[in-house]
C-alpha positions in Angstrom: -14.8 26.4 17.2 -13.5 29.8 18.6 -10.6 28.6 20.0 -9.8 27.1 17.0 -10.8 30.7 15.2 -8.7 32.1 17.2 -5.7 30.7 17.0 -5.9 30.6 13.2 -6.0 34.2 13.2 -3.2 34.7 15.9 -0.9 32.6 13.3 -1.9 34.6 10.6 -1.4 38.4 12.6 1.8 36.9 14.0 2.9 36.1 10.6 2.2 39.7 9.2 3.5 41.5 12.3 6.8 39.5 11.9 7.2 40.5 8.5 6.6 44.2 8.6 9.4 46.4 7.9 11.2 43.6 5.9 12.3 45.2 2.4 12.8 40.9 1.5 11.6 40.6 -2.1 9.4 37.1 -2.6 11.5 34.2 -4.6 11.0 33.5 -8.0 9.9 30.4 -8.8 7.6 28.6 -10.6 6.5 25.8 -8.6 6.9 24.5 -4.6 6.2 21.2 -3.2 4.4 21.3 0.2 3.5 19.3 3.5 0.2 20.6 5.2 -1.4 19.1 8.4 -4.6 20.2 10.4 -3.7 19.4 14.4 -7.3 20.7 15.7 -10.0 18.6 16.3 -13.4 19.5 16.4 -16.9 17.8 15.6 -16.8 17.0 11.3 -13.0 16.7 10.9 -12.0 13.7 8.6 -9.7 11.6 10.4 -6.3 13.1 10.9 -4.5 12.8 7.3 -1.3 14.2 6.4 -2.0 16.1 3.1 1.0 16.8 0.1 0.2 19.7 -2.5 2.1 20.9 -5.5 1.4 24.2 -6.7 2.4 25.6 -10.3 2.2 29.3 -10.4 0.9 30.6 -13.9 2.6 34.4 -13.2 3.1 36.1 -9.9 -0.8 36.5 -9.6 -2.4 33.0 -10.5 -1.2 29.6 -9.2 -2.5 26.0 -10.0 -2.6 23.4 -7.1 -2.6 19.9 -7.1 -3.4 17.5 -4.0 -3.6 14.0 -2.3 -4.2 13.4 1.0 -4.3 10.3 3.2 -4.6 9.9 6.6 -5.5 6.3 8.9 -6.9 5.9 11.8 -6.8 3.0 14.4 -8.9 1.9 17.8 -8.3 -1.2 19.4 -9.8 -1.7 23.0 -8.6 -4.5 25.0 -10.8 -5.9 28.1 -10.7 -8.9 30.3 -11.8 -10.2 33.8 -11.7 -13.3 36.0 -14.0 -14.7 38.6 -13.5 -17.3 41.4 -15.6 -18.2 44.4 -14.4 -20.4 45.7 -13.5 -18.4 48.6 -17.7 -18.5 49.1 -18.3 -22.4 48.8 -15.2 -24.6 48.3 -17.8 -27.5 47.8 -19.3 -25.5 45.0 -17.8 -22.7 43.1 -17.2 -21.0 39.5 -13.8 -20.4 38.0 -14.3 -18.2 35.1 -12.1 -15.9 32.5 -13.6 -13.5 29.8 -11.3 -11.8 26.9 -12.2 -9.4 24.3 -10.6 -7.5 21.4 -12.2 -4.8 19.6 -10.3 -3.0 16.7 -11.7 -0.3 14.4 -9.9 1.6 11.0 -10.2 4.0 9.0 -8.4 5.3 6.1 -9.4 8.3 4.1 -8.0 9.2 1.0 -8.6 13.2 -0.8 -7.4 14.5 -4.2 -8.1 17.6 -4.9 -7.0 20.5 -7.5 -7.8 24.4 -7.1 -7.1 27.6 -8.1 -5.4 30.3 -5.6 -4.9 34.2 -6.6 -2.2 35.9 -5.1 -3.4 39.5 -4.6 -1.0 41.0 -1.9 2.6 40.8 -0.8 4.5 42.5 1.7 8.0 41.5 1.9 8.5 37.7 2.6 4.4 37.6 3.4 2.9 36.4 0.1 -1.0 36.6 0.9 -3.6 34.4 -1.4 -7.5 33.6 -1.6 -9.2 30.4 -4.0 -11.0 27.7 -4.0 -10.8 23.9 -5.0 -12.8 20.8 -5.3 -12.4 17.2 -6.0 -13.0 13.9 -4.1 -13.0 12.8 -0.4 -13.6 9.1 0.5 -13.4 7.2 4.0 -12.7 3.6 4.1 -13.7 1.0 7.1 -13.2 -2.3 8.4 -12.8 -3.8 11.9 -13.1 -7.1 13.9 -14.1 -7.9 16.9 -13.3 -11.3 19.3 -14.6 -12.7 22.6 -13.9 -15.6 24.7 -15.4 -17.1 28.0 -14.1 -19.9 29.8 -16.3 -21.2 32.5 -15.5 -24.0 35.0 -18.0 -25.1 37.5 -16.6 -27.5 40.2 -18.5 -29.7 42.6 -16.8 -31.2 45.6 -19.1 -34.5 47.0 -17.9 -36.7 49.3 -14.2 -36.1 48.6 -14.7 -36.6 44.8 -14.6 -33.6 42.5 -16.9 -33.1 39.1 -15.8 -30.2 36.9 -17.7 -28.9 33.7 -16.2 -27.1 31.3 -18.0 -24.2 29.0 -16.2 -22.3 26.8 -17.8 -19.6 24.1 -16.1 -18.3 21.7 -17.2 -15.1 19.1 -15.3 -14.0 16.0 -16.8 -11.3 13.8 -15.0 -9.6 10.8 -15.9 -6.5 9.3 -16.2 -5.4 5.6 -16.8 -1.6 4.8 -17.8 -0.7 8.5 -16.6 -0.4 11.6 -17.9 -2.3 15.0 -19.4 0.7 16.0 -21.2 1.1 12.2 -19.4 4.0 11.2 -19.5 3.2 6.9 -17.7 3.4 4.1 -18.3 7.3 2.6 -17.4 8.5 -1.0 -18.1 11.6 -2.4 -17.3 15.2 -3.5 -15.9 18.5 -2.0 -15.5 22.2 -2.5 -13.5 24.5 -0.2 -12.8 28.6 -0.5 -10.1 29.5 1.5 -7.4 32.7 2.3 -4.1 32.1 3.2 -0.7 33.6 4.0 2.6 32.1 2.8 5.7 33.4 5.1 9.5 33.4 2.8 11.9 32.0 6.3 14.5 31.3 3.6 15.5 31.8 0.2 12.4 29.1 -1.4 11.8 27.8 2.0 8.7 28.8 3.8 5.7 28.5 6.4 2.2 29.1 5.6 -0.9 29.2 7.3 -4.8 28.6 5.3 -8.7 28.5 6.3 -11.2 27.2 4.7 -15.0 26.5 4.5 -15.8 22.9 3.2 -19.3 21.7 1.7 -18.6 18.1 1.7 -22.0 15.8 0.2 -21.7 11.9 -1.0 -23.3 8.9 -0.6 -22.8 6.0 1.8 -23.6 2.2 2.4 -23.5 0.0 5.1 -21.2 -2.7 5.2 -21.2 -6.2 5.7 -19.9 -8.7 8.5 -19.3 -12.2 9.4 -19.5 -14.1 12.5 -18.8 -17.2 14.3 -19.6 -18.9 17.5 -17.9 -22.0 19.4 -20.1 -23.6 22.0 -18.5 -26.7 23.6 -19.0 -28.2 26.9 -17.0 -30.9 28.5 -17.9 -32.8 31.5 -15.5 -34.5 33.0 -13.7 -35.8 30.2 -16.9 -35.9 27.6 -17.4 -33.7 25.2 -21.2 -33.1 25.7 -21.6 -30.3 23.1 -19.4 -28.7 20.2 -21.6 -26.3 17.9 -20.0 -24.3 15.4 -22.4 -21.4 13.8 -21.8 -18.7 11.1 -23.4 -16.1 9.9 -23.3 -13.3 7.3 -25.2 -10.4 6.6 -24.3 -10.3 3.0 -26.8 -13.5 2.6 -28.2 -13.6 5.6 -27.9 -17.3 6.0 -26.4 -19.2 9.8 -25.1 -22.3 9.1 -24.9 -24.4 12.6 -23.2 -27.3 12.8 -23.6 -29.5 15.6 -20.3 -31.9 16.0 -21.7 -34.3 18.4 -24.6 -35.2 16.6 -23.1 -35.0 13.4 -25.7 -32.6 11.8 -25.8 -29.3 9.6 -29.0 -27.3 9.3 -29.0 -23.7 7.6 -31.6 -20.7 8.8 -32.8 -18.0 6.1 -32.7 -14.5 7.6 -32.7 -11.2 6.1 -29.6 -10.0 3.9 -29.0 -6.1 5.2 -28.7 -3.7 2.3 -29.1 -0.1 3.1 -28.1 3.3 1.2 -28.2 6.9 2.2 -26.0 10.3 1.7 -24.8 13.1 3.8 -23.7 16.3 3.9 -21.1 18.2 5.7 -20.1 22.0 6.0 -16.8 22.5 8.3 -14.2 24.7 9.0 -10.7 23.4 7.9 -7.5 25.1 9.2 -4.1 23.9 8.3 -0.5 24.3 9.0 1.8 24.6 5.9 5.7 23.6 4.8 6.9 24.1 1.5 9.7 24.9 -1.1 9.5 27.2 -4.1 12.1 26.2 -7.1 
């Protein structure tokens, strides 16, 4: 957090000391569309969201600002590995292979509309403090696979015996993320100072802080899974069991293909609420035109 201090405040002194002796008056416009990104992270930060503001300025003192931001964020892990040893006991060994997929988003969405007083200007340098509010929301889902292949193989008197297991997990994610990060929705405030710097003509670069309060309420989402269990010997199928389960009704329905049977077992259905509250610092880098 004090790097990240610290090179706020070296933009915003390298800004000023740029502009001093400039005689440059500040265009006159009435309002400037803008790009604004935060590249720090730190512990708090919403995932990394590109953010598009308008502002409408009232008089050369008070401006009105609109905004929307969205930003998306994506982890997928990979992982496999393979076994053989037959290099222990070619009479009796293991062939085996294991893959897995993990995959986690996240997409956050933030409007927001504020107030901003301009109370200084020195040449291009157009400096501003304000605050603004409105609504910030995270969004989640995932999945997660898995599949093991097993082979066991038994040499005896020159004849060979294989069987066969393979297992098989699917699991898909609704409002929540494999690693049960949930869905969040709630409200915002942020006061903030910043400095707008004129490069050309309408065209400029800016540079903001702010302290967020950030409080809403959150719920856990909801998942469904389903298992393959087969085993072959030989050329048998010897078992073929299907199962699914969700947490939404807290029901597994197994299903054994063999036997040609269905049974369902009750369990608990999950539902749990909670809130939260968040107070972070929030930097950002600035591009805009004034018309």
């Amino acid at each position: 957090m004090k790097k990240l201090l610290f090179l706020t405040t070296l933009v915003l002194t390298s800004l000023t000391t740029f502009a001093q002796g400039s005689n440059d008056k500040l265009p006159d416009g009435i309002m400037s569309l803008e790009w604004r990104y935060n590249p720090f992270d730190y512990e708090g930060k919403p995932v990394n969201m590109a953010q598009f503001y308008g502002r409408l300025f009232l008089n050369n003192k008070s401006v009105v600002r609109l905004g929307v931001g969205v930003g998306f964020d994506r982890d997928k892990q990979e992982g496999s590995w393979n076994k053989n040893t037959s290099s222990v006991n070619a009479n009796y060994y293991d062939i085996e292979h294991m893959d897995s997929i993990k995959e986690s988003n996240e997409l956050t969405l933030k409007l927001s509309v504020g107030y901003e007083y301009h109370f200084a200007n020195t040449g291009r340098l157009d400096f501003y403090a304000g605050a603004e509010g409105g609504f910030l929301g995270k969004f989640c889902s995932g999945s997660y696979a898995k599949s093991v292949n097993n082979t066991n193989v038994t040499v005896l008197l020159g004849n060979k015996n294989t069987v066969n297991n393979a297992d098989y997990t699917n699991i898909d994610y609704t409002k929540m993320t494999p690693d049960n990060k949930v869905n969040e929705m709630g409200l915002f405030a942020t006061v903030f100072t910043g400095v707008d710097f004129f490069v050309y003509k309408g065209l400029y670069l800016g540079a903001e802080l702010g302290i967020t309060f950030n409080t809403g309420k959150k719920k856990n989402g909801n998942y469904t899974q389903e298992t393959i269990k087969q085993t072959v010997v030989g050329a048998d199928v010897t078992k073929h069991i299907t199962s699914k389960y969700s947490t939404e009704t807290g029901n597994t329905i197994t299903t054994d293909h063999v036997n040609n049977t269905t049974t369902t077992t009750p369990s608990y259905a999950r539902e749990h609420t909670g809130t939260y509250t968040k107070v972070y610092f929030e930097p950002v880098i600035r591009l805009g035109w004034m018309f």
